[in-house]
Backbone as CSV, one residue per row, in Angstrom:
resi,resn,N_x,N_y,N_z,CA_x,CA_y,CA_z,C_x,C_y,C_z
1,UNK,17.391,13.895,32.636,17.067,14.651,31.437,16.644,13.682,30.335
2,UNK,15.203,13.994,29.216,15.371,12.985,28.708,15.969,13.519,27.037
3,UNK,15.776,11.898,27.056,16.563,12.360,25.335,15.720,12.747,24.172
4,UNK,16.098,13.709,23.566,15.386,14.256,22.427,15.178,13.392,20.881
5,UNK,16.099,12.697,21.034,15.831,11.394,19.701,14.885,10.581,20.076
6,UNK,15.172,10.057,21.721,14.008,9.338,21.631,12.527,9.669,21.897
7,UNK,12.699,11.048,22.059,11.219,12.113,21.655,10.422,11.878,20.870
8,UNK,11.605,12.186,19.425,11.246,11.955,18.026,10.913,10.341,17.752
9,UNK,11.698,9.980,18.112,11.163,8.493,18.022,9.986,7.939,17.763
10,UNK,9.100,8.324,19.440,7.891,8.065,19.734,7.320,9.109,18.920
11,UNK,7.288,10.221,18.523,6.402,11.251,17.541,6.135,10.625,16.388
12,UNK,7.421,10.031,15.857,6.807,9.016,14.795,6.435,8.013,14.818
13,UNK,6.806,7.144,16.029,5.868,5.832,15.757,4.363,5.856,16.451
14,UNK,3.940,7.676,17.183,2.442,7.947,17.212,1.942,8.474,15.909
15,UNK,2.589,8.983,14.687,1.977,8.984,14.114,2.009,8.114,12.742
16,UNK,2.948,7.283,13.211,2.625,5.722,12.205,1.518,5.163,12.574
17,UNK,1.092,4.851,13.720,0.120,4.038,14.772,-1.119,5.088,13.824
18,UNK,-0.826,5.985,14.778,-2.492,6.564,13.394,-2.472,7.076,11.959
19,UNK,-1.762,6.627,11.331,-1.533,6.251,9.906,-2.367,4.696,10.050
20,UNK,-1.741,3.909,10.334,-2.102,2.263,10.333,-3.461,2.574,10.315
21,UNK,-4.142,3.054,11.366,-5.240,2.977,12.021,-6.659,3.792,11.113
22,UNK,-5.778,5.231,10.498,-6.977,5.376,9.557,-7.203,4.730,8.428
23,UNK,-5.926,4.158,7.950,-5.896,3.359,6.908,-6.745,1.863,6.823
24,UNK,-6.376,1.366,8.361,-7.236,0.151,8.675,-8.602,0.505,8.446
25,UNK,-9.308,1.614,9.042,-10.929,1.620,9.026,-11.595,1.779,7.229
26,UNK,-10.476,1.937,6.813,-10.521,2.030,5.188,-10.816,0.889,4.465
27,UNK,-10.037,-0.085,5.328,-9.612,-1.621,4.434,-8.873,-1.376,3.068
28,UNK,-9.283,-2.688,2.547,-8.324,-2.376,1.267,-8.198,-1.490,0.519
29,UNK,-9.159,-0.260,0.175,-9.351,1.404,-0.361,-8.036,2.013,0.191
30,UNK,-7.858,1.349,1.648,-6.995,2.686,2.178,-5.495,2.576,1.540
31,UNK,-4.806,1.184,1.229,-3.775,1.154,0.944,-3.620,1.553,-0.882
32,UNK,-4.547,0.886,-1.347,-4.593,1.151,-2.670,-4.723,2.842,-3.159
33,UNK,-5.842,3.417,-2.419,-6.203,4.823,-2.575,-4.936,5.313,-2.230
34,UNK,-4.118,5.335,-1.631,-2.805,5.854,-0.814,-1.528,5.589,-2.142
35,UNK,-1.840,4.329,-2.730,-0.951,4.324,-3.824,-1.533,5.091,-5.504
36,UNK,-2.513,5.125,-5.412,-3.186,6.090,-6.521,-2.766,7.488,-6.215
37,UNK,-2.910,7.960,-4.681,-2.445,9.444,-4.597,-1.175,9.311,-4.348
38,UNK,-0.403,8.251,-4.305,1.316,8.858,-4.110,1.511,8.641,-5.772
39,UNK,0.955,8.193,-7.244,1.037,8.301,-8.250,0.855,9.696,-8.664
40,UNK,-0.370,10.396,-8.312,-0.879,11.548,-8.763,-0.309,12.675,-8.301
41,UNK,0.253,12.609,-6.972,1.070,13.397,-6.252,2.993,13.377,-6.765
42,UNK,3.372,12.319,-7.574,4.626,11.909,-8.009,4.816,13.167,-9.434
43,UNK,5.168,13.965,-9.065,4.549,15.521,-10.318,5.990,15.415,-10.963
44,UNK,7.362,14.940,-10.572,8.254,14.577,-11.807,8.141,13.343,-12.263
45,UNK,7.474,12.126,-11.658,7.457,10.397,-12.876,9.070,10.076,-11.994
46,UNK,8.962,10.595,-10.808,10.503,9.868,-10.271,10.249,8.368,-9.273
47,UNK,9.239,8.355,-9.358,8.220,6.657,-8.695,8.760,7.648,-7.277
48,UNK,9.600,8.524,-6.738,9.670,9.138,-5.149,8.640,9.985,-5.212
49,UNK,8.629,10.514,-3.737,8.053,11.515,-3.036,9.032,12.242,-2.514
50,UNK,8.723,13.647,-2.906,9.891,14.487,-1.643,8.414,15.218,-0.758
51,UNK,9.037,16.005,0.277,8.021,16.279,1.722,6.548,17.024,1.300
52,UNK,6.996,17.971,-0.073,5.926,18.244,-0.408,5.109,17.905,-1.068
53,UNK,5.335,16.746,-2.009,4.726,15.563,-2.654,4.124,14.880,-1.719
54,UNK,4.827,14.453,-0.804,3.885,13.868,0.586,3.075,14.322,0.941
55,UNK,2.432,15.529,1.014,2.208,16.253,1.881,0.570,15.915,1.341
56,UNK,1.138,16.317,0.259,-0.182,16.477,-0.997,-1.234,15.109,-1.074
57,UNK,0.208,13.905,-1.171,-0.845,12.707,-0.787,-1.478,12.394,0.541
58,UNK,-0.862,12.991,0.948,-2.075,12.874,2.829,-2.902,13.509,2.618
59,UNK,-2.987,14.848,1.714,-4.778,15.505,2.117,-5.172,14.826,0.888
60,UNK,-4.996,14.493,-0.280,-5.479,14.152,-1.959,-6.125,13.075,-0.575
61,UNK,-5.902,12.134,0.161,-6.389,10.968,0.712,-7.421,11.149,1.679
62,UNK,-7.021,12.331,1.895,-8.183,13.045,3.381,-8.025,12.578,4.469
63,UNK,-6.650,12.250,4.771,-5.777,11.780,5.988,-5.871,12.844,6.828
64,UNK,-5.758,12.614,8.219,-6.220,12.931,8.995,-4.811,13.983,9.890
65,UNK,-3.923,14.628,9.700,-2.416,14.707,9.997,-2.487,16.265,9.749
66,UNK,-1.675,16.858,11.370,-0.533,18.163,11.190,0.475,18.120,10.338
67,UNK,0.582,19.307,10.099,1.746,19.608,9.745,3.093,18.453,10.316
68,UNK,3.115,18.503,11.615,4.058,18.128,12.498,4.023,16.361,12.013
69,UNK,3.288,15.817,11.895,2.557,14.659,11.697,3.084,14.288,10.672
70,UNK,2.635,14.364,9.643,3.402,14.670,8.560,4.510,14.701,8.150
71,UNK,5.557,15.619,8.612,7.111,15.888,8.734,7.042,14.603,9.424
72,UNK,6.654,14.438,10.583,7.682,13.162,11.510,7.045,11.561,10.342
73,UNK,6.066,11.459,9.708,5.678,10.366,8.759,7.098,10.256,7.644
74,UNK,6.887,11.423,6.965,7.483,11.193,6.029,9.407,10.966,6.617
75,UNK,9.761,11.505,7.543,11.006,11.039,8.589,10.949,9.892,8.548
76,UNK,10.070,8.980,9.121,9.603,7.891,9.356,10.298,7.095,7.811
77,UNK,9.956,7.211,6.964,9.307,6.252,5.962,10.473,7.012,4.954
78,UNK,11.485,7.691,5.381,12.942,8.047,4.344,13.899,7.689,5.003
79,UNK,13.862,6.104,4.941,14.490,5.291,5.317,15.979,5.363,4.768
80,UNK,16.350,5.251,4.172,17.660,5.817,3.181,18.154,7.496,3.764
81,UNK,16.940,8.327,4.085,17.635,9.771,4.731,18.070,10.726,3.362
82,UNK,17.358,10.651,1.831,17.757,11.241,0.840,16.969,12.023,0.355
83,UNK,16.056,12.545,1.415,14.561,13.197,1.660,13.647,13.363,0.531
84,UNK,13.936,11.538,0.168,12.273,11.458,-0.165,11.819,10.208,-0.519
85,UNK,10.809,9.545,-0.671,10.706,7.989,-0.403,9.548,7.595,-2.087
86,UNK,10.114,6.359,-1.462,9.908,5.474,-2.572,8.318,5.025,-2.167
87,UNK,7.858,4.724,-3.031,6.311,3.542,-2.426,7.050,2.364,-2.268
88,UNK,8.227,1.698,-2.697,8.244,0.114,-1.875,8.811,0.268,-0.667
89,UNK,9.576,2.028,-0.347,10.162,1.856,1.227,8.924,2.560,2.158
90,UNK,8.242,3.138,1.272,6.582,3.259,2.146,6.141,2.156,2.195
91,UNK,5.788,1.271,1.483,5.334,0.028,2.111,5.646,-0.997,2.993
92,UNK,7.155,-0.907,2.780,8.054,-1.799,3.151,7.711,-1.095,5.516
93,UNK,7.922,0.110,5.015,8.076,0.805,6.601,6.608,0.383,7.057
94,UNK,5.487,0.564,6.337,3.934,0.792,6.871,3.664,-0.694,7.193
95,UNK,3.990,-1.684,6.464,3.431,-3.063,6.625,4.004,-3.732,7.134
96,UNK,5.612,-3.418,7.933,6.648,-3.838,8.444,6.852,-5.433,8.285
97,UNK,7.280,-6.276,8.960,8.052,-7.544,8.413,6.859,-8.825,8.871
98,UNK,6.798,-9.975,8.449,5.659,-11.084,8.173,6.607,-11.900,9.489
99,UNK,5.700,-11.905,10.347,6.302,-12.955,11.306,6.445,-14.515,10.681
100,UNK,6.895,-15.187,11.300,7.257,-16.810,10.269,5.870,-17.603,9.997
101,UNK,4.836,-17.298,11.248,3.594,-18.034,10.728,2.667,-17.199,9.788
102,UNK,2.832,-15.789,9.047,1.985,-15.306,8.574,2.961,-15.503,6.703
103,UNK,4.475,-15.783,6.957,5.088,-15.772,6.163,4.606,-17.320,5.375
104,UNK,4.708,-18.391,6.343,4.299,-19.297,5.783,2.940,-19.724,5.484
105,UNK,2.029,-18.563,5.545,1.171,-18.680,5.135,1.110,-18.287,3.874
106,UNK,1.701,-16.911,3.409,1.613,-16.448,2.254,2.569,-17.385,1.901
107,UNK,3.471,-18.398,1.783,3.786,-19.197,0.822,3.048,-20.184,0.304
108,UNK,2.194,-20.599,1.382,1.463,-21.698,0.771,0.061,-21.619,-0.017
109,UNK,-0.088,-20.087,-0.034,-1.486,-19.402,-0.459,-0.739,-19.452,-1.754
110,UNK,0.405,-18.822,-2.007,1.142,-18.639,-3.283,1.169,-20.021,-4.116
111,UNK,1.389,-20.727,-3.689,2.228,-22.370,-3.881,0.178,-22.396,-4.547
112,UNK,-0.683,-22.213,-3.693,-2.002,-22.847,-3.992,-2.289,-22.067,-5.315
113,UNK,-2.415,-21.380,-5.641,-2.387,-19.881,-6.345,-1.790,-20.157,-8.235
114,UNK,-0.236,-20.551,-7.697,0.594,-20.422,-8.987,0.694,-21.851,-9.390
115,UNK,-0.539,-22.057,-10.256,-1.198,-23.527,-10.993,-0.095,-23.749,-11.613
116,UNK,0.517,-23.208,-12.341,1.323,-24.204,-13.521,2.710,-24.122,-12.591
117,UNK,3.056,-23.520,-11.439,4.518,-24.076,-11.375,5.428,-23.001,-11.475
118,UNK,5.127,-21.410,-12.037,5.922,-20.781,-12.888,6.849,-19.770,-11.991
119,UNK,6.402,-19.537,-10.959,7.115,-18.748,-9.808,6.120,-17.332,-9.661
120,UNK,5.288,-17.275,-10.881,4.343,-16.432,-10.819,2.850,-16.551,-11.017
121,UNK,2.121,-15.089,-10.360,0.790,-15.836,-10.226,0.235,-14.893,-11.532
122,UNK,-0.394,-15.851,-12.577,-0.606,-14.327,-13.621,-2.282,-15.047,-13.542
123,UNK,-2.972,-14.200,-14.793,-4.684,-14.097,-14.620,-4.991,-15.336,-15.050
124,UNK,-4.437,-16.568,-15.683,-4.871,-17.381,-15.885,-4.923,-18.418,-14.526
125,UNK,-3.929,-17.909,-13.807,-3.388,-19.256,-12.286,-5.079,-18.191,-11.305
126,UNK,-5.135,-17.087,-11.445,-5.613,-16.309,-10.932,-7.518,-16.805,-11.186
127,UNK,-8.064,-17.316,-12.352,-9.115,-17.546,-12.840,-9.581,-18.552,-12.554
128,UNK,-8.453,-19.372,-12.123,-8.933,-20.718,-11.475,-9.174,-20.708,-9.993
129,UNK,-8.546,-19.862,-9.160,-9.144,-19.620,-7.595,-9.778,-18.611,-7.242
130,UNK,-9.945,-17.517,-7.967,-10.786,-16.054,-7.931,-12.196,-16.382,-8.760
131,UNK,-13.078,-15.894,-7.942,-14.109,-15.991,-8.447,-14.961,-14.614,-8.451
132,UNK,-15.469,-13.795,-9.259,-16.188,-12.844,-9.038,-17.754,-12.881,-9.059
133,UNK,-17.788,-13.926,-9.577,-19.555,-13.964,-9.533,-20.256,-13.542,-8.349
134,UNK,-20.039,-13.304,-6.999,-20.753,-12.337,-6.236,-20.183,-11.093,-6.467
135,UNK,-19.400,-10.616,-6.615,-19.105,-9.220,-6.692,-20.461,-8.435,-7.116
136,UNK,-21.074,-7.751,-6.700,-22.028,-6.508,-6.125,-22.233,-5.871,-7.870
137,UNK,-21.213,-5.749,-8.649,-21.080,-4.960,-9.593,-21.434,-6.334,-11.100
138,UNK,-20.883,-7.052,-10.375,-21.075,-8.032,-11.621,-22.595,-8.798,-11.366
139,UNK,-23.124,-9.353,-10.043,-24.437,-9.578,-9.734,-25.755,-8.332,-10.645
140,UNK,-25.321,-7.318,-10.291,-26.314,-6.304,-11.275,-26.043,-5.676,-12.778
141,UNK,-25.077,-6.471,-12.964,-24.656,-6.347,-14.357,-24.255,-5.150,-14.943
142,UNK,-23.134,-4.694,-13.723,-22.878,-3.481,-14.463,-21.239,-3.985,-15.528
143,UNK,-20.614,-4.843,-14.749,-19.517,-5.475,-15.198,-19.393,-7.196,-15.296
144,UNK,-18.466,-7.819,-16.165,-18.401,-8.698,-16.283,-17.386,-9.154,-15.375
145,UNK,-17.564,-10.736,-15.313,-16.690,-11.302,-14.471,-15.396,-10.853,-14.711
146,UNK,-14.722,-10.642,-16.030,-13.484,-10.739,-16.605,-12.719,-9.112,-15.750
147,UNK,-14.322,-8.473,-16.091,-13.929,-6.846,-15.486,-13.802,-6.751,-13.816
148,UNK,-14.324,-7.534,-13.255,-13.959,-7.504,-11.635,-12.372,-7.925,-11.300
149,UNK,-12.208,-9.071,-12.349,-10.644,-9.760,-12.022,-9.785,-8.649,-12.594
150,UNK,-10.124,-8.260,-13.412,-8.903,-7.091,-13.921,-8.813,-6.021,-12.595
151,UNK,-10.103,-5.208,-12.250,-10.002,-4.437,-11.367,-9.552,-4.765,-10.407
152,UNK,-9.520,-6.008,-9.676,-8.930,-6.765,-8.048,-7.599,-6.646,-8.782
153,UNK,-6.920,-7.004,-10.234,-5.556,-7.057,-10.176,-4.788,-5.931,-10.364
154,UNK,-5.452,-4.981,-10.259,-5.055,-2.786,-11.039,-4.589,-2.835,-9.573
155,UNK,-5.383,-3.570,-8.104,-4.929,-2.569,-7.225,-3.420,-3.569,-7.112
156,UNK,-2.554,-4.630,-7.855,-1.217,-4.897,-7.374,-0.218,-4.496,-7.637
157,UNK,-0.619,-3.174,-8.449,-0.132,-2.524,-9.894,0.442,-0.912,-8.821
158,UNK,1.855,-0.416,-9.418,2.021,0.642,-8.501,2.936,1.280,-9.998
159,UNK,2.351,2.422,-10.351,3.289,2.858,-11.878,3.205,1.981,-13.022
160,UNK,1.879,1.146,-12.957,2.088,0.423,-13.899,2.859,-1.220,-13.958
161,UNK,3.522,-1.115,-13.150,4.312,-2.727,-12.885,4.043,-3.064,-12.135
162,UNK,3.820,-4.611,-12.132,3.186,-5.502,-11.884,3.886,-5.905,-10.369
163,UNK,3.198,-6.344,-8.937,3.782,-6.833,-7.930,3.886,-7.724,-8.321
């Protein structure tokens, strides 16, 4: 006989797998767009989601998900079980853990990054290794350099505070 948890199990980690996956063909739109609609979809300012707040940010995104899909996602990603999730335990679940060589990579990207030393990377450490002068928008002059770096740094931004 088999077991019914581990039913559910696999229901959600098939429809994490195609979560990842529409999100991947997105690229960086998909994660950012996903945090713009779990903002717009957040209808008390509680930085959570409960199931029907979720629900809302999967189609506001034009995600691809049943009903069923859905329920077993948001299962998935209420990690705590207080039915309803946070964006850092949505992220935390969707992007799951940095193996040691991808970890030490992002340290030493960081370390390259945070010029003065400070433990943080702000727009000035940021101006010295970001460059926008190809950016598409600033090449035809619709924006300035200053306006591309602000916009690359809106998407680290979730409610307003700063990653």
């Amino acid at each position: 006989m088999s077991d019914p948890n581990k039913k559910k199990e696999e229901q959600e980690e098939d429809a994490l797998s195609k979560l990842k996956e529409q999100l991947k063909k997105r690229g960086a739109d998909g994660i950012s767009g996903l945090a713009r609609s779990f903002r717009v979809n957040d209808k008390d300012n509680s930085k959570h989601l409960d199931l029907d707040e979720f629900k809302g940010a999967i189609k506001l995104c034009k995600l691809e998900f049943s009903e069923t899909e859905i329920k077993d996602l948001f299962k998935h990603f209420d990690v705590s079980g207080d039915g309803k999730i946070s964006f850092d335990e949505f992220l935390r679940a969707l992007r799951g853990t940095l193996n040691l060589r991808r970890k030490t990579l992002v340290h030493r990207a960081f370390k390259i990054m945070d010029k003065d030393g400070s433990g943080e990377i702000t727009i000035l450490d940021l101006k010295g290794v970001y460059s926008a002068k190809k950016h598409p928008k600033v090449i035809s002059g619709e924006i300035t350099e200053d306006q591309a770096l602000t916009t690359f740094l809106e998407t680290f931004e979730v409610y307003g505070e700063k990653d």
